[in-house]
N, C-alpha and C positions, 0 to 999 in steps of 0.2 A: 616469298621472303623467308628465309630462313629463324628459327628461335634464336636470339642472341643468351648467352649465358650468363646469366643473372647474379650480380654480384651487387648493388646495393639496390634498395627498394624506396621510392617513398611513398610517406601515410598522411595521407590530406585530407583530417580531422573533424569534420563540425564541430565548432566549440560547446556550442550549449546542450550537447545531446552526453550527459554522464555515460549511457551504455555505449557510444562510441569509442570514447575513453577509453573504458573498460574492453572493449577488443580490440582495441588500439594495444593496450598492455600484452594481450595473450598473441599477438600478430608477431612485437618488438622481442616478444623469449623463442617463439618459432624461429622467427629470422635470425637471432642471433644461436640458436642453437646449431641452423647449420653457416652458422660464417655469412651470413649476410648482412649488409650494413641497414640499419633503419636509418632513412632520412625522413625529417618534420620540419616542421615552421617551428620558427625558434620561439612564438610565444607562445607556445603548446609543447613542444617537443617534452619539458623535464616531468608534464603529468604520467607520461607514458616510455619515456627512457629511448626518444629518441636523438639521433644527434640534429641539434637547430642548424635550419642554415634559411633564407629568404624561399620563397614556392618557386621563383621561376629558375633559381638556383637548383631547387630540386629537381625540374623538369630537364634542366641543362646533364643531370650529374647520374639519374636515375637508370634502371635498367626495365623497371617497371613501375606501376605508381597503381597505387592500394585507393582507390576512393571511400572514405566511411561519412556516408551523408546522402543527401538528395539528388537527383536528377541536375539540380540547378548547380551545387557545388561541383557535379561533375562538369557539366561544360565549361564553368573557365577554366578549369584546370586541361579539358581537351584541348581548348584552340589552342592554348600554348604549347603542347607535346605533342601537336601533332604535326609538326615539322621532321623530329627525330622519330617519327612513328610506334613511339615508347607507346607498349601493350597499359593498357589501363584496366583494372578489376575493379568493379564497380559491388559496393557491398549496400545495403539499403535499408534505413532502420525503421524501416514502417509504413511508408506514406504510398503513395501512390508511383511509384519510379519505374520507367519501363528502360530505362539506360542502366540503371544501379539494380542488376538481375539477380544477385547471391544475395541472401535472407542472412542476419547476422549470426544463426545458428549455422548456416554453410560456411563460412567464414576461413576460420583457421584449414576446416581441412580441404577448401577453395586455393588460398595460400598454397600448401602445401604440394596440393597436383602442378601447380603452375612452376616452381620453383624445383620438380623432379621432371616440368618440359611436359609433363602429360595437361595440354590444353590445346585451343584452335583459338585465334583470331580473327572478328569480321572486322572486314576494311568499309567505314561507312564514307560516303561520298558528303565534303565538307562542301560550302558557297563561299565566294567573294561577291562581297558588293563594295563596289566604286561608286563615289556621291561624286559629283562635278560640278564645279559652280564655274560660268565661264568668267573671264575674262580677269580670272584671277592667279594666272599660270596652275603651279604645279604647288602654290599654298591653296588652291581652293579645290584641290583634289583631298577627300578623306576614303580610305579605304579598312574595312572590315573583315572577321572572318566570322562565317559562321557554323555551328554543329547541328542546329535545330532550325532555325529559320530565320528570315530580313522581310521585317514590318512595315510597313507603310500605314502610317495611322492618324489620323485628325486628333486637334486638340480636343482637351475635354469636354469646353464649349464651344468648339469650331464648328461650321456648317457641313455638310453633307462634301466629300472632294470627287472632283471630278478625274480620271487616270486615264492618259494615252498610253498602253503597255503595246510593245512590241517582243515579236520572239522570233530569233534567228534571222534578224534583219527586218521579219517582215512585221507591218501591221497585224497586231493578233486581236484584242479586244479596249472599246472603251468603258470603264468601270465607274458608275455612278455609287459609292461605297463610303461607309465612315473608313476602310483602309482598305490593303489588300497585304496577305500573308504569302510570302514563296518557301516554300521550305522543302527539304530533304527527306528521303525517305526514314530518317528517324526522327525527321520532326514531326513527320506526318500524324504521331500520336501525342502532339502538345497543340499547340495555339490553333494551328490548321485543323485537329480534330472538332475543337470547340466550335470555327466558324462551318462545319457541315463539310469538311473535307474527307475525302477516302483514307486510310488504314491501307499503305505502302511498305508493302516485304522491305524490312530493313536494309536488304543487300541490295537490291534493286537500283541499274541509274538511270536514276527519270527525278523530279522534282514537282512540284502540288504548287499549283496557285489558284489558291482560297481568299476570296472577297468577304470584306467582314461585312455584316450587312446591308449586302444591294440594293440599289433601289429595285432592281427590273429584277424577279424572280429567276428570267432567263438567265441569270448570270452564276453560273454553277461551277462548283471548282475542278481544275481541268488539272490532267498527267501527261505530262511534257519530257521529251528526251533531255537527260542532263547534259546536253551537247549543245542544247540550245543557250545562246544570252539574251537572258530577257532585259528591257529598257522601261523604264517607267518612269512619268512624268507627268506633274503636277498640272494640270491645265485649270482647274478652279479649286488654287488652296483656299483654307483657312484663316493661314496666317502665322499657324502655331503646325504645322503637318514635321511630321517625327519621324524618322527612319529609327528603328529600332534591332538591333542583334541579337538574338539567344534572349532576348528579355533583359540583356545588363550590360550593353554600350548603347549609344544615341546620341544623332547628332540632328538637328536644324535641317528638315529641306527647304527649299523656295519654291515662286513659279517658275522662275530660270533654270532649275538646279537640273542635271540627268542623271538617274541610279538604275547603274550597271548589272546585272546577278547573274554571277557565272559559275559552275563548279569549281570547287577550289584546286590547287594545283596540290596539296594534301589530304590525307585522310585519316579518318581517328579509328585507332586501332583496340578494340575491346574485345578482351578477354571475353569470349565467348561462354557460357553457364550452365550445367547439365541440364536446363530447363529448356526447351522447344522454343522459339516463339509462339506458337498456336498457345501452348499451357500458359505463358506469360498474356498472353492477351485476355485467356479466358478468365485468369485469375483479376487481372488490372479491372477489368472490361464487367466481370461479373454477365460471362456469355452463358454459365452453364454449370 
């Protein structure tokens, strides 16, 4: 796919981070020094002088979109851009962020190489998950997208769930588990990390499903072809069992209900960072 030519940008802000702001400012006299339009959220835009308009407005309007925040602010902002596979630059002001790879010191002159075309983007492989509840037509259908991973998880004082998962039609394993995690190879270093899953090459299409704590030891988390649809289904909920997205949609599963997780039919398109993955890991990771 070719670079598209970059005429307006937008900066999707953390509010409560002052230094974000403050490169927010030096991003909006970059941009407009060479003729490039800064778009913002209109209840942020006048700290930093950009023009307000709604986020999803932004993502509709953009040619690129600037992240200045955490990991988690970037993903709602991907599932919505990633339709128009608008490049996203992810900036990261401190924390732990393996998707937000430019240091706010890189910042302006990260901007800068992108908007002279001197950059690469990785195309990461997105999920759909389809909830099903039957006999409710096409109102008991909910469907999701996701960047990082689709949770399957008990309430907080639910019992132990029991999971029929299938993969590529076939019976794959039954999971005695308080949930179980499916995720993408860039979610592979969030929720999946924590339950004992493998560290999957970003680019890579294959998908991780990681059991949050099993009962049977044997139950180890497996790498599966992103080609596969997996099926997962309740056979002894709790009551209260949660499908969850990227950590910030959710909706009610049943024991009737069936949740579909398939690659998605898009992909979230990120500015790629002078930094390796290997360096990004060993810094995150603290390898070395």
């Amino acid at each position: 796919m070719g670079k598209r030519s970059i005429k307006s940008v937008g900066l999707i802000v953390k509010r409560d981070r002052p230094e974000a702001i403050t490169v927010a400012r030096s991003l909006v006299r970059l941009l407009r020094s060479r003729r490039v339009e800064p778009l913002a959220e209109a209840d942020i835009a006048d700290s930093f002088g950009g023009e307000p308009m709604e986020r999803r407005l932004i993502t509709e309007r953009s040619d690129l979109i600037v992240v200045l925040g955490g990991d988690g602010t970037l993903l709602g902002v991907a599932r919505m851009a990633a339709a128009r596979a608008i490049p996203i630059l992810g900036v990261n002001l401190g924390g732990l962020g393996f998707l937000t790879e430019v240091t706010i010191k890189e910042a302006r002159a990260a901007l800068d190489r992108v908007l002279a075309g001197d950059y690469e983007v990785d195309r990461r492989i997105m999920l759909e998950a389809l909830l099903e509840r039957p006999g409710a037509g096409a109102r008991g259908k909910e469907s999701f997208q996701g960047v990082n991973d689709v949770v399957v998880n008990k309430g907080p004082l639910g019992r132990m769930l029991k999971l029929d998962v299938a993969a590529n039609r076939t019976p794959f394993c039954v999971y005695r588990a308080d949930g179980l995690i499916v995720a993408t190879p860039t979610g592979s270093t969030a929720y999946a990390l924590s339950a004992g899953g493998p560290i999957v090459y970003p680019t890579l299409d294959a998908i991780v499903l990681a059991p949050i704590c099993p009962h049977m030891l044997t139950n180890r988390p497996v790498v599966l072809p992103d080609s596969f649809e997996i099926e997962v289904r309740v056979s002894a909920p709790d009551g209260d069992t949660t499908v969850t997205v990227d950590g910030q949609e959710s909706a009610h599963m049943g024991a009737a209900d069936t949740l579909r997780i398939r690659r998605g039919r898009h992909c979230v398109s990120l500015v790629r960072s002078a930094h390796p993955y290997f360096e990004i890991w060993r810094d995150k990771l603290h390898w070395g």
